[in-house]
C-alpha positions as CSV (number, residue, x, y, z in Angstrom):
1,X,0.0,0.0,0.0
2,X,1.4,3.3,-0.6
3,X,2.2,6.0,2.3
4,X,-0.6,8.4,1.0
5,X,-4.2,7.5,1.1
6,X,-6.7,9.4,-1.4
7,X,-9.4,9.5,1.6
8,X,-9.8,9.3,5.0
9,X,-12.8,7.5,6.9
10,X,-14.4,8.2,10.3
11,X,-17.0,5.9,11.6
12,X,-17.2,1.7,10.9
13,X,-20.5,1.4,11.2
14,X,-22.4,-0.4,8.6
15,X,-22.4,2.8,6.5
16,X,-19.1,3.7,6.9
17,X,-17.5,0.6,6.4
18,X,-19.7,-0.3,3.8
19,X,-18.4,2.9,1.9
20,X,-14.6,1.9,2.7
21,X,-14.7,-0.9,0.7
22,X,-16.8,0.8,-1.7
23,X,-13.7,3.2,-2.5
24,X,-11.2,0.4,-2.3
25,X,-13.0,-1.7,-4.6
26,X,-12.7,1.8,-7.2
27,X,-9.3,1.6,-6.8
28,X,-8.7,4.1,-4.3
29,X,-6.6,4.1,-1.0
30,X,-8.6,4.6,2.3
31,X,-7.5,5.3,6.0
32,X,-10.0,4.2,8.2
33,X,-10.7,5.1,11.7
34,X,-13.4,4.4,14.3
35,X,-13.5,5.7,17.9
36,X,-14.0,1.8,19.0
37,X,-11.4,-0.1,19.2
38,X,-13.1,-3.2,19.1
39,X,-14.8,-2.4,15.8
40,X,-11.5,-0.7,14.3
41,X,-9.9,-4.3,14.7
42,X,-12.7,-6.4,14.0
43,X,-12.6,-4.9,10.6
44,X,-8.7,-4.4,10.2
45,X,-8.8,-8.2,10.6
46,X,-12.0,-9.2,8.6
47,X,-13.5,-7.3,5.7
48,X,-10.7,-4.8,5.5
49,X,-7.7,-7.3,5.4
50,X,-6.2,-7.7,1.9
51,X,-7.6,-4.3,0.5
52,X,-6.6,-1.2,-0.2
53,X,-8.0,-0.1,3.2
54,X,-5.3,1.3,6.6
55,X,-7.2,1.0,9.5
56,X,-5.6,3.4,12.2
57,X,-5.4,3.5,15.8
58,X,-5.9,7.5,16.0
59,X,-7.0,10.3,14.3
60,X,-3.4,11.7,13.8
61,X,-2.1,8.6,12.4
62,X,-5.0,8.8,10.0
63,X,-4.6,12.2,9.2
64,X,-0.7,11.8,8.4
65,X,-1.3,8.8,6.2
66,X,-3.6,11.8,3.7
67,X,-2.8,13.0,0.7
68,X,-3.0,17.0,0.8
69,X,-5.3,18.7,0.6
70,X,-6.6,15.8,3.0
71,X,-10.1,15.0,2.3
72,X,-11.8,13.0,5.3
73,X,-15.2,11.7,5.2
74,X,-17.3,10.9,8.6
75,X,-20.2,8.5,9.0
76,X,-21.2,9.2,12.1
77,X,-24.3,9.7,14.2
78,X,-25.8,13.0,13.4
79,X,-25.9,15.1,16.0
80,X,-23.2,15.9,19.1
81,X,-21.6,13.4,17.8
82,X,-20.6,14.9,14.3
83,X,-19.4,18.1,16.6
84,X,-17.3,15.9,18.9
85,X,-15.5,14.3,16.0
86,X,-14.7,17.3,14.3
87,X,-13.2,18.6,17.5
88,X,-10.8,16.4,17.9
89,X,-10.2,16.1,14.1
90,X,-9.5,19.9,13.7
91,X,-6.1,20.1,15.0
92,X,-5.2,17.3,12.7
93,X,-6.1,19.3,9.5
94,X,-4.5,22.5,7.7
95,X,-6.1,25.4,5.7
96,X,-7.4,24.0,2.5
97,X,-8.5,20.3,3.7
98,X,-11.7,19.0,3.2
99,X,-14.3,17.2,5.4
100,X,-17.4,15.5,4.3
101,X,-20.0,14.9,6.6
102,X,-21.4,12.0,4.8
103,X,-24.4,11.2,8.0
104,X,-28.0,12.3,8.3
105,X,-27.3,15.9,9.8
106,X,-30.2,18.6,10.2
107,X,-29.0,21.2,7.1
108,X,-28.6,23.6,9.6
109,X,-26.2,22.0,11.6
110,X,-24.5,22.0,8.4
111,X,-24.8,25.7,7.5
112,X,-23.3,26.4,10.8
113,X,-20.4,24.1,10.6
114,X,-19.5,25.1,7.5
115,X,-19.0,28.7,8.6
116,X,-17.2,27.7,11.6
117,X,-14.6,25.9,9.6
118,X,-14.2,28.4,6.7
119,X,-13.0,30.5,9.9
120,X,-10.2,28.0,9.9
121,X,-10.0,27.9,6.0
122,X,-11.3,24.3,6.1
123,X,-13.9,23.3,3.2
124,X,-16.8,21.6,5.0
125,X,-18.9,19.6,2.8
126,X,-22.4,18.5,4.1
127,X,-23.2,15.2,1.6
128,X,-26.4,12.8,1.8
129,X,-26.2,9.4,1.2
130,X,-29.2,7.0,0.5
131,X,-28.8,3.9,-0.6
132,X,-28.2,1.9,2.9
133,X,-26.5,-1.0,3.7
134,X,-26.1,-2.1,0.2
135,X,-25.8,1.3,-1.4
136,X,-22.9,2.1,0.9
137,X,-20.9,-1.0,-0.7
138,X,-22.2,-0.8,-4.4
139,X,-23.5,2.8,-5.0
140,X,-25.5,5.2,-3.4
141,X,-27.2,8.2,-4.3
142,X,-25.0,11.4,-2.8
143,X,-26.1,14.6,-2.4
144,X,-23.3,16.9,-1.7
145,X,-23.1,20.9,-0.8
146,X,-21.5,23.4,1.2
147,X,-18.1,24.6,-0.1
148,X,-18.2,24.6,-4.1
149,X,-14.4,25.7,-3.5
150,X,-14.1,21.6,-2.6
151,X,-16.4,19.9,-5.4
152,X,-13.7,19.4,-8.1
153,X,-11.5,18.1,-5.5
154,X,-14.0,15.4,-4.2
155,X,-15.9,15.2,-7.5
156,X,-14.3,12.0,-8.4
157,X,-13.9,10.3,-6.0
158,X,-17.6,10.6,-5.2
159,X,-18.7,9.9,-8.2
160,X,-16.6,7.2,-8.9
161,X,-18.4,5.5,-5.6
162,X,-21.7,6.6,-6.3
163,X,-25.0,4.8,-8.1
164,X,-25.0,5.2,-11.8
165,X,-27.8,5.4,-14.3
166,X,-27.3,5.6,-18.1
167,X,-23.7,6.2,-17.6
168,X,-24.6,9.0,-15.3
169,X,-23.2,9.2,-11.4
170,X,-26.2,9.9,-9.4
171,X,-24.3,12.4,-7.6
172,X,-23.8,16.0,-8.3
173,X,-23.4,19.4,-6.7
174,X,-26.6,20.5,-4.9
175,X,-25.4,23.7,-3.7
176,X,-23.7,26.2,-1.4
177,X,-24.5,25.7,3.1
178,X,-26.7,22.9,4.2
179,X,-28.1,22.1,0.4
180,X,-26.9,18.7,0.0
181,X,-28.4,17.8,3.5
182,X,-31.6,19.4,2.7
183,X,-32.0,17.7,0.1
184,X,-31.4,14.9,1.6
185,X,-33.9,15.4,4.2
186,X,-37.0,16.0,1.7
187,X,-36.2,12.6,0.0
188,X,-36.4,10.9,3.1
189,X,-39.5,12.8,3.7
190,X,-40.6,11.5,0.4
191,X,-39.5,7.8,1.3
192,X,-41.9,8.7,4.9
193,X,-44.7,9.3,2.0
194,X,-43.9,6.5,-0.1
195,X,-43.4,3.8,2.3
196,X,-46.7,5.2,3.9
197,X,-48.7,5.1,0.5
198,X,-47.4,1.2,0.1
199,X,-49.0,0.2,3.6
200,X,-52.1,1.8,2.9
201,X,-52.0,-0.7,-0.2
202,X,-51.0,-3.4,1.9
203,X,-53.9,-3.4,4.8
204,X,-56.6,-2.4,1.8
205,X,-55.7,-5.8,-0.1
206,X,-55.8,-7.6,3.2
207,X,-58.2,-6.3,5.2
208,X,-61.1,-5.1,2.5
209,X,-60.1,-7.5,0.0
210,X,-59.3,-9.8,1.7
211,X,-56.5,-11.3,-0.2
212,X,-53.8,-13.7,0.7
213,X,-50.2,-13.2,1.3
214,X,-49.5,-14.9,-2.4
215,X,-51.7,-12.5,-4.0
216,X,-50.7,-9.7,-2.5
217,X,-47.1,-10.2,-3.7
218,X,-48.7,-10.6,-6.8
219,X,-50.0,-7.0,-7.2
220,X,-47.0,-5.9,-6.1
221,X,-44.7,-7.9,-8.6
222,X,-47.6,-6.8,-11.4
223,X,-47.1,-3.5,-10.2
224,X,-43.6,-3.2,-10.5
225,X,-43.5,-4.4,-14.0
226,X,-45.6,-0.8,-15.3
227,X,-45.7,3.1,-13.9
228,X,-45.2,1.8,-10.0
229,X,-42.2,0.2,-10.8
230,X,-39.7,1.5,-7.7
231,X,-37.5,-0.6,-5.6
232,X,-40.1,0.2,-2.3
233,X,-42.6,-1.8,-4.6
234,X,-39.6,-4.0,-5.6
235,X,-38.5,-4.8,-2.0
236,X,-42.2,-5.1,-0.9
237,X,-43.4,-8.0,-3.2
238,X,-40.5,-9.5,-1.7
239,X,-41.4,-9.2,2.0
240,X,-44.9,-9.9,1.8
241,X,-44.1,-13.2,0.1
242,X,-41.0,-14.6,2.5
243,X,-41.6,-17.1,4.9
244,X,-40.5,-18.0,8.4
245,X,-41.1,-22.0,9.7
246,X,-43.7,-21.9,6.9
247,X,-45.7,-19.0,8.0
248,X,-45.6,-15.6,6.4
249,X,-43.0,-13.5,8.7
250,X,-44.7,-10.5,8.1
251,X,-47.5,-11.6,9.7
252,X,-45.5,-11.8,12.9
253,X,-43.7,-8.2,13.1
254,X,-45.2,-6.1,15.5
255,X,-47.0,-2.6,13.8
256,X,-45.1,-0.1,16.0
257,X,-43.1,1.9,13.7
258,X,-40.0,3.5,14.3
259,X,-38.1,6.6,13.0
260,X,-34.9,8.2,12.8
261,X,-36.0,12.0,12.5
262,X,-35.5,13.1,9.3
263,X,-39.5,12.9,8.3
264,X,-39.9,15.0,11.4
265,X,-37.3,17.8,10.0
266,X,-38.9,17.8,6.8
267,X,-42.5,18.3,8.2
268,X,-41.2,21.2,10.5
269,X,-39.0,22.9,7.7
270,X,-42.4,22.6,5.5
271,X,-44.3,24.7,8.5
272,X,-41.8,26.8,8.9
273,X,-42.0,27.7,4.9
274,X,-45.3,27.4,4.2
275,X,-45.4,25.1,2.0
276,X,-48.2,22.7,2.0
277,X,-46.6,19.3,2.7
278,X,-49.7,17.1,3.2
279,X,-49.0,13.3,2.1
280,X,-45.6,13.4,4.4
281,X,-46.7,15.0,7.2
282,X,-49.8,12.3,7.1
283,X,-46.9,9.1,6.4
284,X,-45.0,10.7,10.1
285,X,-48.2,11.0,12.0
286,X,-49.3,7.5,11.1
287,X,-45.8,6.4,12.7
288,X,-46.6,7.9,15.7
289,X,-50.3,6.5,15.7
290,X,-48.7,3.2,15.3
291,X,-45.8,3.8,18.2
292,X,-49.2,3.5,20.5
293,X,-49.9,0.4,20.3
294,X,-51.6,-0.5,23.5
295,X,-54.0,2.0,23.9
296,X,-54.5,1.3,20.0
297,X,-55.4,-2.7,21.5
298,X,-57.9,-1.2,24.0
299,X,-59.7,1.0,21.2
300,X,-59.9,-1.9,19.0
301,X,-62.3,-3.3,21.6
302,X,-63.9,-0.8,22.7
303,X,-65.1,1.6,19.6
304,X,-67.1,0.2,16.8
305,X,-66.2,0.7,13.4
306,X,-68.2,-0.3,9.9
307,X,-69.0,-3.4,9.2
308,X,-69.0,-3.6,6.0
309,X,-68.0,-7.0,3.8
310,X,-66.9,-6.4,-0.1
311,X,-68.9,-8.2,-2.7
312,X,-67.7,-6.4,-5.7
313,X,-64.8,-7.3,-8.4
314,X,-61.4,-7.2,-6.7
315,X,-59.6,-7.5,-9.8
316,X,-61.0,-4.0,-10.4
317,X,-60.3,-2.7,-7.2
318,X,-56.7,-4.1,-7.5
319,X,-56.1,-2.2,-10.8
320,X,-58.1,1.3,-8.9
321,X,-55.4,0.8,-6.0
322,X,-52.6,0.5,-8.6
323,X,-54.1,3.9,-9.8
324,X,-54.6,5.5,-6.6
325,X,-51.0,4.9,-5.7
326,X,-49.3,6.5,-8.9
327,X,-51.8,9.4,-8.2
328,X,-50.6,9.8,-4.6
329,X,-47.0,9.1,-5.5
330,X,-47.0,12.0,-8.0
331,X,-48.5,14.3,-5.6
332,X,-45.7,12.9,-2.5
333,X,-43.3,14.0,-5.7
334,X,-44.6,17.2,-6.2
335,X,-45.1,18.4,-2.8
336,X,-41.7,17.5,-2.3
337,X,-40.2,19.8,-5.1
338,X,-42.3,22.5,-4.4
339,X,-40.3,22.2,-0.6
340,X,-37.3,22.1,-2.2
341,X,-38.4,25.5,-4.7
342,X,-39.8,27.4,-1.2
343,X,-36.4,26.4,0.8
344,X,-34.1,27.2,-2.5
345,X,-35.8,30.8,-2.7
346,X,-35.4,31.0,1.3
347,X,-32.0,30.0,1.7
348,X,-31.1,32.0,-1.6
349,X,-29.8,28.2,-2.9
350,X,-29.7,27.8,-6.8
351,X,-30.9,24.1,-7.2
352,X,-31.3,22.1,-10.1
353,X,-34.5,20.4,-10.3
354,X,-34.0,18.2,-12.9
355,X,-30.2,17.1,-11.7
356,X,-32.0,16.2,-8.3
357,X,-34.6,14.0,-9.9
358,X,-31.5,12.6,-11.9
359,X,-29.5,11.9,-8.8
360,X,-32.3,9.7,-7.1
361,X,-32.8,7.4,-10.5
362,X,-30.5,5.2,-8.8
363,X,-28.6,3.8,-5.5
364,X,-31.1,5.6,-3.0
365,X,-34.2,4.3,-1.3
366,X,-37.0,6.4,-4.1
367,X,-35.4,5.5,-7.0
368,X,-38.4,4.4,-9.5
369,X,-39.8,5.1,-13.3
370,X,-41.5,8.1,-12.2
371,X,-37.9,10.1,-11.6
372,X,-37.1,10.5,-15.8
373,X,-40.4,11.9,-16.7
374,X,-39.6,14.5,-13.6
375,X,-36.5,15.0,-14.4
376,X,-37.6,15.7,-18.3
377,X,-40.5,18.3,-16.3
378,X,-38.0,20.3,-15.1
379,X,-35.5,20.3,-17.8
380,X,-38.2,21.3,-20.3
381,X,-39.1,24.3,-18.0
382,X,-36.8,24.5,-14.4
383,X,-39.3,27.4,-13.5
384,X,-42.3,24.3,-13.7
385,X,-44.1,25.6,-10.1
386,X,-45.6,22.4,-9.5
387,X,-45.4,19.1,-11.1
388,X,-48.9,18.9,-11.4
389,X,-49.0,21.6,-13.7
390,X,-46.4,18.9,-15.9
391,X,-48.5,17.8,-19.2
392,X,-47.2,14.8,-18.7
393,X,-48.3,14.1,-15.3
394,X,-51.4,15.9,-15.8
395,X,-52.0,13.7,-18.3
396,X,-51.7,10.8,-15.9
397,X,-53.6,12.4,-13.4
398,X,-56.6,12.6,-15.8
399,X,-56.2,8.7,-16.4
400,X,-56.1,7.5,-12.6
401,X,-58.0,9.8,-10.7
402,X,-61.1,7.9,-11.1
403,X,-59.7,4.7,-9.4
404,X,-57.8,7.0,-6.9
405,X,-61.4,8.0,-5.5
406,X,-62.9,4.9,-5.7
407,X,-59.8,3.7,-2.8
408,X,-60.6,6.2,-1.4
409,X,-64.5,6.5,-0.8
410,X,-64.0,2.3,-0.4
411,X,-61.6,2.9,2.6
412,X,-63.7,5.3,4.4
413,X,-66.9,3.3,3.5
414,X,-64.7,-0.3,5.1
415,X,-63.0,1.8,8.4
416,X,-59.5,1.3,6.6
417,X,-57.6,4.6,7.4
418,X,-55.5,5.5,4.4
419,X,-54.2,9.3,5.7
420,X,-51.7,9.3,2.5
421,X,-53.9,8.2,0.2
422,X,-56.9,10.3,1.4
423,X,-54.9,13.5,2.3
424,X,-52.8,13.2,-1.3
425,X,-56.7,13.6,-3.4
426,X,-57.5,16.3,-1.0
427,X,-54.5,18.3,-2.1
428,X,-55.1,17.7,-5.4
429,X,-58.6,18.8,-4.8
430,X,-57.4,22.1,-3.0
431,X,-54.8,22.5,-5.6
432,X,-57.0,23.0,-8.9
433,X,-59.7,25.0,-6.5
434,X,-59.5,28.5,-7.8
435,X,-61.5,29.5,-5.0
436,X,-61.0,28.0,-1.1
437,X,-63.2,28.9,1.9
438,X,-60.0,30.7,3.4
439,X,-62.2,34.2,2.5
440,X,-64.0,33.0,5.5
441,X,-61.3,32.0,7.2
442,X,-60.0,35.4,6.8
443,X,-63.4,37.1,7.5
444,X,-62.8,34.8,11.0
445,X,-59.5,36.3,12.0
446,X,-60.3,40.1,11.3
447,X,-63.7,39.4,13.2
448,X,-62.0,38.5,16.9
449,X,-58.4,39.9,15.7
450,X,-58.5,42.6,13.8
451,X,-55.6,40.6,11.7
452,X,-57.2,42.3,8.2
453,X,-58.3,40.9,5.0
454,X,-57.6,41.6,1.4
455,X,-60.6,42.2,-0.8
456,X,-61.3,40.5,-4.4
457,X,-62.4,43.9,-5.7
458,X,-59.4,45.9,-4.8
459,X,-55.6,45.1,-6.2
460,X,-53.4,42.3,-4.1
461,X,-51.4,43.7,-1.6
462,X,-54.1,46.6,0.1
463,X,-55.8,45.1,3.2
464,X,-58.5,46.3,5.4
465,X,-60.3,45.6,8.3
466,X,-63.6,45.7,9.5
467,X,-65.7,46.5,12.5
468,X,-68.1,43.7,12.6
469,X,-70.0,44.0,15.9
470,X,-69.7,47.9,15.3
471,X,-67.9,48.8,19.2
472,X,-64.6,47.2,17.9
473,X,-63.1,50.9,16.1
474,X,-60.8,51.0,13.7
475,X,-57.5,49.7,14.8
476,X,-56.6,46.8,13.3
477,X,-53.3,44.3,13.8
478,X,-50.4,44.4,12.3
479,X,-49.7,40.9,12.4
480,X,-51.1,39.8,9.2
481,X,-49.3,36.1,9.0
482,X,-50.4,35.7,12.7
């Protein structure tokens, strides 16, 4: 091995060490270091013996082994964690190094560690990597930003270990700050959503339909042969099929889910910019309906629901479900970009839509056939508002809405909750509603608030109040967004 490694890596968790071999298998050098001693040898002598791969007993032994500029990447929890590392990594580096925080960090975690090092004339780069266990070892998707000063530097040798699609590294620059991370957080926001839409599938083919296992991983195979095909549909026909002592595992995991965070940052970030998100926000609160399981046991037998038995055609309603989940997925899409166009204009970040869409065709956990049409959407016009307003998707729209109704209406009509699926048709309802009921909504707030309205007679932008009960006068608030 020679004396110079082309990148150093912090953390030997699955990730990280996944990603070690990942760059040794590309032909690059890697020094390797993990705070645990037991996990830096188990790997020094296992999976890491025979490659390209120096696994170091310190952080300055690993540092020195470097190349200059050194470029070190950590996989390490997100968190105090990624502070504490780069504490004790800082006095190890010089002016001009680079470090890539390669771990679910909050984007502004990010922002502010990048401006902390650039006081020290360190590049920071803040990447997302989807893809897990597998992805880690034979490409992931990988969102960098932060320092653009950095990106030719690191440019290979992330693409080089990234997915590919067509020839094409699903990874490119995001942009400057926290960018790569926040992009990273609304795809696992849309994973919440997708993930969310496919269990809605799941308990409507089993409880309304009342289909077996085998037939469910039918629909699912079916479906991922046309418009659903994903690997979430990919990896679910899988699952709902595999066995465990000849009975169907799946039937024996417990329906608490759990989370990491990242759905909850992207649902916050949406309040906080105003952006509609709907369909996610639904997929993390059915998470945390779930978490309560118990006192979800003593509901079951204690409030009455429907009882209601289909008789109809369930190869009809399979093919409706099929349509009602490439409806909602579109609109889990498209509520997504439209986060990423409200952040971009907040954070004054220039992101390219359509080199997103690109980046998650392959190696991360959304990849499906829907992500070349949006990519095409945005190249055709990268000012495209809303993916809705897409011919191509509007087109597709128009074709499934029907059976996207029918699921729905039928789960209401059965007592199957389907929040995703439900809350997706409702914003597509409020979405092509040129006139909501929020004039009374406003009429509302200016009634015990004085908090003003506009006026559909006057131009945009004059507001005005009124004293309804006629003893309020005419002072009004100045907190309009209140």
């Amino acid at each position: 091995m020679k004396k110079q490694s082309d990148i150093g890596l912090i953390g030997l968790a699955v990730m990280g060490e996944n990603l070690a071999l990942n760059f040794a298998n590309k032909g690059f050098v890697v020094a390797a270091w993990d705070r645990d001693s037991t996990v830096r040898n188990a790997f020094a002598k296992g999976r890491a013996s025979d490659r390209t791969i120096l696994v170091t007993d310190s952080l300055e032994t690993m540092a020195a082994n470097l190349e200059k500029p050194r470029k070190v990447m950590m996989m390490v929890k997100a968190g105090e964690v990624v502070d504490q590392v780069l504490e004790q990594l800082l006095p190890c580096l010089e002016a001009g190094d680079i470090v890539i925080d390669g771990g679910n960090s909050h984007f502004e975690d990010t922002q502010r560690r990048a401006s902390a090092l650039k006081d020290h004339g360190i590049h920071f780069i803040g990447a997302g990597v989807s893809g897990g266990e597998e992805g880690a070892l034979n490409g992931p998707a990988i969102m960098p930003g932060g320092s653009v000063e950095a990106w030719p530097r690191i440019k290979p040798l992330l693409q080089a270990v990234s997915a590919s699609v067509n020839h094409t590294p699903c990874c490119d620059w995001i942009g400057e700050g926290g960018a790569g991370h926040f992009v990273k957080m609304v795809h696992n926001g849309i994973e919440y959503g997708d993930m969310q839409l496919i269990c809605e599938s799941y308990q409507f083919m089993k409880e309304v339909l009342e289909l077996s296992g085998d037939e469910i991983c039918q629909a699912y195979t079916m479906w991922n042969e046309g418009p659903l095909s994903s690997y979430l549909i990919e990896i679910t026909a899988n699952i709902t099929r595999y066995e465990e002592n000849g009975s169907l595992l799946l039937d024996h995991i417990m329906d608490a889910a759990g989370q990491k965070g990242t759905g909850k940052w992207t649902v916050i970030t949406a309040l906080q910019t105003g952006s509609p998100l709907t369909l996610i926000t639904e997929a993390v609160l059915a998470r945390n309906l779930s978490a309560h399981k118990d006192e979800r046991v003593t509901a079951s037998q204690a409030l009455q629901g429907p009882e209601v038995r289909f008789s109809g055609d369930k190869s009809a309603m399979i093919d409706a479900l099929e349509q009602a989940l490439l409806s909602a997925r579109i609109i889990s899409y498209a509520q997504g970009f439209s986060l990423l166009r409200d952040a971009a204009g907040l954070y004054n970040w220039s992101l390219d839509y359509a080199g997103i869409a690109r980046c998650w065709r392959g190696g991360c956990i959304i990849r499906s056939s829907l992500l070349d049409p949006i990519s095409n959407a945005f190249t055709s016009n990268p000012d495209l508002a809303n993916l809705l307003l897409d011919s191509h998707f509007m087109e597709i729209i128009n074709q499934t809405q029907a059976g996207w109704r029918k699921i729905t209406s039928s789960a209401i009509e059965h007592g199957i909750p389907c929040p995703a699926i439900s809350s997706s048709l409702a914003y597509f309802d409020g979405y092509r509603c040129a006139n909501l009921p929020a004039n009374l909504l406003q009429a509302q707030r200016d009634y015990f608030g004085a908090h003003t309205y506009e006026r559909t007679d006057r131009p945009r932008g004059e507001f005005f109040h009124t004293d309804w009960t006629g003893q309020g006068g005419s002072t009004s608030s100045t907190t309009y967004d209140a």
